[in-house]
C-alpha positions in Angstrom: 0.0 0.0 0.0 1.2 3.9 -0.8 0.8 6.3 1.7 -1.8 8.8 1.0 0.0 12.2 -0.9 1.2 15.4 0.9 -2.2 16.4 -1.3 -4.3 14.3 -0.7 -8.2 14.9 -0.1 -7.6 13.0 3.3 -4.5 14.5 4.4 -6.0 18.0 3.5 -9.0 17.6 5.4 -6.9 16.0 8.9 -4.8 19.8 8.1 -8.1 22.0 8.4 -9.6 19.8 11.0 -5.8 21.0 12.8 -6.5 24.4 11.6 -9.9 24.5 12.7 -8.9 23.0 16.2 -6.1 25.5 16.7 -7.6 28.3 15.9 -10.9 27.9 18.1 -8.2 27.7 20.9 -6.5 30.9 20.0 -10.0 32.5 19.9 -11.0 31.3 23.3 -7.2 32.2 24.8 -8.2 35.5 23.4 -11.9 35.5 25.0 -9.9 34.8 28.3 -7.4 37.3 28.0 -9.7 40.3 26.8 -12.0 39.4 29.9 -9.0 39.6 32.1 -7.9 42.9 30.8 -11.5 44.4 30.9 -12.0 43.1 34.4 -11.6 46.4 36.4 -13.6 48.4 34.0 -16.3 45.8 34.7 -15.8 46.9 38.2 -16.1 50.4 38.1 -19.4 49.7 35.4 -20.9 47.5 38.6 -20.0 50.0 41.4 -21.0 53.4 39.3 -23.9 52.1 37.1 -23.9 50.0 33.8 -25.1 52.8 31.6 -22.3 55.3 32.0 -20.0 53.1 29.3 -20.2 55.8 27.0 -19.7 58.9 29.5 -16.9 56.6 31.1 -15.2 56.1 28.1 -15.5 59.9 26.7 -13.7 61.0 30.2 -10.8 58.7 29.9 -10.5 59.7 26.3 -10.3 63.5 27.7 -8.0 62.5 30.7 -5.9 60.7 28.3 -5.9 63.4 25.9 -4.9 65.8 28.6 -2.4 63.5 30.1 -0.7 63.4 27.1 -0.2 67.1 26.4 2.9 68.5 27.1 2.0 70.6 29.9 2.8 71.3 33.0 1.5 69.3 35.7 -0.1 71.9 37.7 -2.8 72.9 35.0 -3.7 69.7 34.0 -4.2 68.9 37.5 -6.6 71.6 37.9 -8.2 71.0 35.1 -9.1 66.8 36.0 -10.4 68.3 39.5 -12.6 70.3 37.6 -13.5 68.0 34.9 -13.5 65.5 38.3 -16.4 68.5 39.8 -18.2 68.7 36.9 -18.2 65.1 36.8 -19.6 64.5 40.6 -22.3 67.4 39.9 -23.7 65.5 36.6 -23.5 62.0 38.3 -26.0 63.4 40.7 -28.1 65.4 38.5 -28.8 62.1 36.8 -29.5 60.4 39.9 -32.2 62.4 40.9 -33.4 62.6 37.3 -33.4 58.4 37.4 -35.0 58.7 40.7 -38.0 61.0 40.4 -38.4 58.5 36.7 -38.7 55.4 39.1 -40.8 57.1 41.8 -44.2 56.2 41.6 
């Protein structure tokens, strides 16, 4: 008997079954390792509320924009505790807004 050809039907099909196999493992090492990574923002969601993803993100964007200016530190230090004010007095605005929503 001959061995079956590096081209084979049979010896192409056991290569994508590999393939297949290997790369379902990469996507769940990935799955794994993005959930790992995302884990605090998951904890900051839970403890401030689930709906502020967007707002979260557009204030790291600006703190990471302003962190990345070549300023001094003192002004962009005053300028995340006012950002960080502004921030406080909109939380609670919403609060109340969700509250008196919810109140019967």
């Amino acid at each position: 008997m001959s061995k079956p050809g590096k081209h084979s039907p049979i010896t192409l099909a056991a290569k994508r079954q590999a393939l297949l196999a290997e790369c379902a493992l990469q996507r769940i090492n990935a799955a794994h390792e993005v959930s790992e990574i995302m884990a605090p923002i998951r904890n900051v969601r839970e403890k401030v509320g689930g709906n502020l993803a967007i707002p979260m993100s557009a204030a790291g964007i600006v703190v990471g924009i302003l962190a990345n200016r070549r300023k001094k530190l003192v002004p962009m230090l005053t300028t995340a505790f006012s950002l960080w004010k502004l921030g406080k007095s909109l939380m609670e605005s919403w609060r109340e807004h969700k509250a008196a929503q919810h109140a019967p």
